[in-house]
LUMDODO-962377 format. One record per residue: residue in three letters; z, y negated, x negated of N, C-alpha, C in turn. Coordinates in steps of 0.2 Angstrom, whole numbers, plus 5000, padded with zeros to 4 digits. Atoms other than C-alpha are relative to their C-alpha. Layout:
<recs>
ALAZYXZYXZYX ...
</recs>
This chain:
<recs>
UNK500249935001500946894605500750034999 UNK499249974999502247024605500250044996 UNK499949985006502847094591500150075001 UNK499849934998502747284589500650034997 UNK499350015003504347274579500650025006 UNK499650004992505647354593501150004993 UNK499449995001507547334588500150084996 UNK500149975002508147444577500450065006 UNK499649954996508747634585499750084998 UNK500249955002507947794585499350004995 UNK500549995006506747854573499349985003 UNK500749994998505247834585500149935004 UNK500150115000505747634587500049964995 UNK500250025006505347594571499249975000 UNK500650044998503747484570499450044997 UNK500549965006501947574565499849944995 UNK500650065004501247514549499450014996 UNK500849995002499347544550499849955006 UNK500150024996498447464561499450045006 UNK500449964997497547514577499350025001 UNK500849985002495847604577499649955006 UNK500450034996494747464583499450014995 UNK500650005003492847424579500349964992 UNK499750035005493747304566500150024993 UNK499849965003494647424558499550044995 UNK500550005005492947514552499649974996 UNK500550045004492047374547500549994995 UNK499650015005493247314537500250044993 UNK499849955005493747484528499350024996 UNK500850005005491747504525500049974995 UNK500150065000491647334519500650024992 UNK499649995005493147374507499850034994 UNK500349985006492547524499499449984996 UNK500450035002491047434496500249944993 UNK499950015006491847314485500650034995 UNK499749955006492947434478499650014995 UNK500649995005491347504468499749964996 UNK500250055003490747344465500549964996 UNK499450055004492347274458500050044994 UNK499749975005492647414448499449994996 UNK500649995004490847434440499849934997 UNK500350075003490747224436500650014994 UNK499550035006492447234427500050034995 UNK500149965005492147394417499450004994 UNK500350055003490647314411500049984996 UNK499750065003491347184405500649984994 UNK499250035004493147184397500150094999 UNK499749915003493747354390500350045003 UNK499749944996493947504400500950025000 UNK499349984998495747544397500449965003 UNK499450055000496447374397499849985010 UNK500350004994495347354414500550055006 UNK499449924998496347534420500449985002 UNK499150015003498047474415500049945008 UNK499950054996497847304425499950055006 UNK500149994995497047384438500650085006 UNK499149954998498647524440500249945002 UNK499750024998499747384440499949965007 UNK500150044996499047274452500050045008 UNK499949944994498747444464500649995001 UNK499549995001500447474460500449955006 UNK499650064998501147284466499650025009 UNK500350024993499947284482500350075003 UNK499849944995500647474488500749965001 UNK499550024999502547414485500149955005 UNK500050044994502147264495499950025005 UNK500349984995501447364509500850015002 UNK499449954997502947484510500749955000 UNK499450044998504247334509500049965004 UNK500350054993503347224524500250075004 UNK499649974996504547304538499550005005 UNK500249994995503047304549499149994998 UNK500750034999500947294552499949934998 UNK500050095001500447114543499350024996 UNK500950015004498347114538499949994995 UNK500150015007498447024525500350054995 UNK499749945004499747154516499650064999 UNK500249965000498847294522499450004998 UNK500949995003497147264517499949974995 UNK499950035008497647184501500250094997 UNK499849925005498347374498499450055000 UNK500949935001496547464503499649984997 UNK500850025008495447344492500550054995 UNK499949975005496547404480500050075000 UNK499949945000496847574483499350015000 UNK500649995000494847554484499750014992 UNK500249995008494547494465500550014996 UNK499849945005495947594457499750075001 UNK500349935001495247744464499150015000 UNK500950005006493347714458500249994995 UNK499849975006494247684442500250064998 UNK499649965001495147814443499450074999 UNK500449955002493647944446499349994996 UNK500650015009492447864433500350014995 UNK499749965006493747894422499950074998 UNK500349925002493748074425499150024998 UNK500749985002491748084424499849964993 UNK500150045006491447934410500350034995 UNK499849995005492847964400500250094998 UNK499949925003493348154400499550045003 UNK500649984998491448194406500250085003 UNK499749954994492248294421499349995004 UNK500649994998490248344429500549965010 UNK500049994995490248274448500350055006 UNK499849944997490448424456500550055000 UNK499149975000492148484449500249955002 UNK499550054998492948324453499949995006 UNK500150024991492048324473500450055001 UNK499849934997492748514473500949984999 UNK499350025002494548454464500449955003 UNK499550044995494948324474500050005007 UNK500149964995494348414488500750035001 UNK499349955004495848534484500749975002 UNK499350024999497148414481499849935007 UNK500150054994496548304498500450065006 UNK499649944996496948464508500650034999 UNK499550005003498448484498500749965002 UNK499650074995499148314503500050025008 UNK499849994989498748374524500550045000 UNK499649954998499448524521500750005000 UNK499150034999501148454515500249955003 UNK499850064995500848304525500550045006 UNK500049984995500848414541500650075000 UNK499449964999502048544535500949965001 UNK499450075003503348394530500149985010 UNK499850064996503148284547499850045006 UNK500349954990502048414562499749975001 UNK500350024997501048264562499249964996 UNK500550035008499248184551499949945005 UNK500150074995499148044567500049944998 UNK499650095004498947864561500449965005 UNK499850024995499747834578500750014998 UNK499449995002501347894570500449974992 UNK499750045008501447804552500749975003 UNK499450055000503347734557500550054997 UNK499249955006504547844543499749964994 UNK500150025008504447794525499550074997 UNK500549935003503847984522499450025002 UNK500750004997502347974533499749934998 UNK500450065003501847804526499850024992 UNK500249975007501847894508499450055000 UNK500549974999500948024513499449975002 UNK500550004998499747944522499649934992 UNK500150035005499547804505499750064996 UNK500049975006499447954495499350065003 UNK500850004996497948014508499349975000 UNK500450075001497047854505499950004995 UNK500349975008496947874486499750054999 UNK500749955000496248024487499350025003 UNK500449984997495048024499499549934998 UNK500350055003494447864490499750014992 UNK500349985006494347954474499650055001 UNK500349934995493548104485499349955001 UNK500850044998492247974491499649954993 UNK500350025004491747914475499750054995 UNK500449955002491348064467499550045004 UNK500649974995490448124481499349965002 UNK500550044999489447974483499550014994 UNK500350005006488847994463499850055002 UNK500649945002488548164467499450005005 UNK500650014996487348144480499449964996 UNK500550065002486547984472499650024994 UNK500150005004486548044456499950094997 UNK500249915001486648234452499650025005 UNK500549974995485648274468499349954999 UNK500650055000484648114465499450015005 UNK500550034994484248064482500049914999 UNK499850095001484747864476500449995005 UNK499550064998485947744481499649995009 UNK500050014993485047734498499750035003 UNK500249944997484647894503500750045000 UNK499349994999486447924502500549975003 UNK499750044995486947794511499750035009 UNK500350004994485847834525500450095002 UNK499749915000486548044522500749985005 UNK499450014996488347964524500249985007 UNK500150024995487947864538499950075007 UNK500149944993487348024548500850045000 UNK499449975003489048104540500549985005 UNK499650044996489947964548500150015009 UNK500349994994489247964564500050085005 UNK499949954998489548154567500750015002 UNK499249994997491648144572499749945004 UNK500250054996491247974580499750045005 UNK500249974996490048054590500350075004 UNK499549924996491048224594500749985004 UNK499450034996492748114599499849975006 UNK500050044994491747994608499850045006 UNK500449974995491048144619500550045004 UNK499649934998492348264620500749975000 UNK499350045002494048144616500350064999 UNK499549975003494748294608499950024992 UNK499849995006495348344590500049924997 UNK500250065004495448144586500350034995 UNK499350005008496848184571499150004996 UNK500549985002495148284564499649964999 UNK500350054998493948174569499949934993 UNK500050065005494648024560500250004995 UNK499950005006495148074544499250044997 UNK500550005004493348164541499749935003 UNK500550095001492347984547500549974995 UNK499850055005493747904535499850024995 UNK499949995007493448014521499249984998 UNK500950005001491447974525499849934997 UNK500250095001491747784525499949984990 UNK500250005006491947804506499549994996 UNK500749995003490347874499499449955005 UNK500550044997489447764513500149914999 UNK499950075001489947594507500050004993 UNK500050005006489947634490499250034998 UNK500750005001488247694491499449955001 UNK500450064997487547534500500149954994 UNK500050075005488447424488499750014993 UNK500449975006487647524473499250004999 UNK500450024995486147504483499849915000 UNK500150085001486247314483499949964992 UNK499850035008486947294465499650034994 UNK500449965006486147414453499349975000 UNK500750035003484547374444499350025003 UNK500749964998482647414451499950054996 UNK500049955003482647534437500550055002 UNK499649954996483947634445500249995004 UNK500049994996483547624460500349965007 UNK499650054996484347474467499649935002 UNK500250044999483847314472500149934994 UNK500050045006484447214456500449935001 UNK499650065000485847084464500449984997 UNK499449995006487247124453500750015005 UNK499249984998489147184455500349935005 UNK499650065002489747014454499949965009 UNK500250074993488746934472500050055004 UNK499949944994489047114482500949985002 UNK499449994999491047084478500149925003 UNK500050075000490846884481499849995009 UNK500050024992490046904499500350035002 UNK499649954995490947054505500449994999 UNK499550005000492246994499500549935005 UNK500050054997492046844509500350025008 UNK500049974994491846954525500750035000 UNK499349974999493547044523500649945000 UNK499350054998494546884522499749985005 UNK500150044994493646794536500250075007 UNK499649954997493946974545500650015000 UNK499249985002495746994540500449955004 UNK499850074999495946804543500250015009 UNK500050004993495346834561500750065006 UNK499449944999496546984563500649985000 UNK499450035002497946894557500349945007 UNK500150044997497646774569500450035007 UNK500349974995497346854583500550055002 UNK499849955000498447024582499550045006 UNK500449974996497047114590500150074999 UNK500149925005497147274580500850014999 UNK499449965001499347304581500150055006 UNK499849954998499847444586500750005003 UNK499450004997501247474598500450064999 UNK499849945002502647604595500050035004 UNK499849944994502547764603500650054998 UNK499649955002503647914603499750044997 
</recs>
């Protein structure tokens, strides 16, 4: 296999490091934020919200540093940095609603805000929001600093469907599902506006995995099937390494450098 790594030289032969949009790539980022929810919701349970927090910063923290210091695309890295960036920022917005009882619909509308905030100085900074182009340090921050928000963006919007609208965990799934499926659908017809396209289905994939896995885990009394946190994050989590593994393998999903 042929490494997309080119000698070092101009700024636009530098290697990307995201990987290319295959069918992979969605399941996998579903799949994530699915045990993002479930991860965060077994351990806050369980062990004490701050100390939970804390850990779960640092541990985000080590798995982004690792991304940005791995000189090129490596699966394992990278999808070790989007669990996490998955269950810190389900932390991160039950924080706002649990502990500083921040209503739903100011924190969909707030990080709505600062998610367009992030494009606008992404695209004012680089000209560009392409995941085709991640090879600078300052577009790999940006697009990291993307991905945390539109992860905390899909968690509060997932709640407010599920639960301030109360349609449940699986009438929200099925909501996002349609959500999903409308840039998919408009790309696959018209192959234009991808940039658009792919960042609204990515902000969809959030609230749509996190609603299914809430859906599988949560109690009959609220609305769930009654499996638990603990056997959503255990088989899905199972699927993302035997996925990762196969990627790894494989290099199906590297992206080659463009100008």
């Amino acid at each position: 296999m042929t490494s997309p790594q080119r000698a070092a030289g101009t700024l636009h032969e530098q290697a990307i490091k995201v990987p290319q949009l295959t069918v992979y790539f969605w399941i996998i980022k579903i799949l994530t934020t699915a045990v993002g929810e479930a991860s965060s919701d077994y351990l806050v349970k369980r062990f004490s919200p701050p100390v939970v927090v804390l850990i779960g910063f640092v541990v985000f923290a080590a798995a982004i540093t690792w991304q940005l210091k791995t000189p090129r695309y490596v699966p394992k890295v990278y999808w070790t940095a989007v669990v996490m960036v998955s269950v810190f920022g389900t932390m991160a917005a039950d924080v706002v609603h649990v502990g500083l009882h921040v209503p739903y619909m100011v924190s969909t509308v707030a990080l709505g805000v600062a998610l367009a905030a992030v494009f606008w100085l992404w695209d004012r900074s680089e000209g560009t929001l392409s995941i085709h182009s991640i090879n600078t340090r300052p577009r790999e921050l940006f697009y990291w600093a993307a991905a945390v928000v539109t992860f905390a963006l899909g968690t509060a919007t997932g709640d407010l469907t599920a639960v301030s609208f109360k349609l449940g965990y699986f009438s929200s799934g099925l909501l996002f599902i349609g959500v999903f499926a409308v840039p998919s659908l408009l790309f696959a017809a018209r192959r234009r506006h991808g940039v658009l396209c792919f960042w609204f289905a990515y902000v969809a994939t959030r609230p749509l995995g996190a609603s299914f896995a809430d859906w599988v885990a949560k109690p009959r009394h609220d609305g769930g099937l009654g499996h638990g946190d603990g056997l959503v994050v255990v088989v899905l989590g199972l699927l993302i390494v035997a996925l990762v593994g196969y990627l790894s393998a494989s290099g199906a999903d590297v992206q080659v450098s463009v100008a």
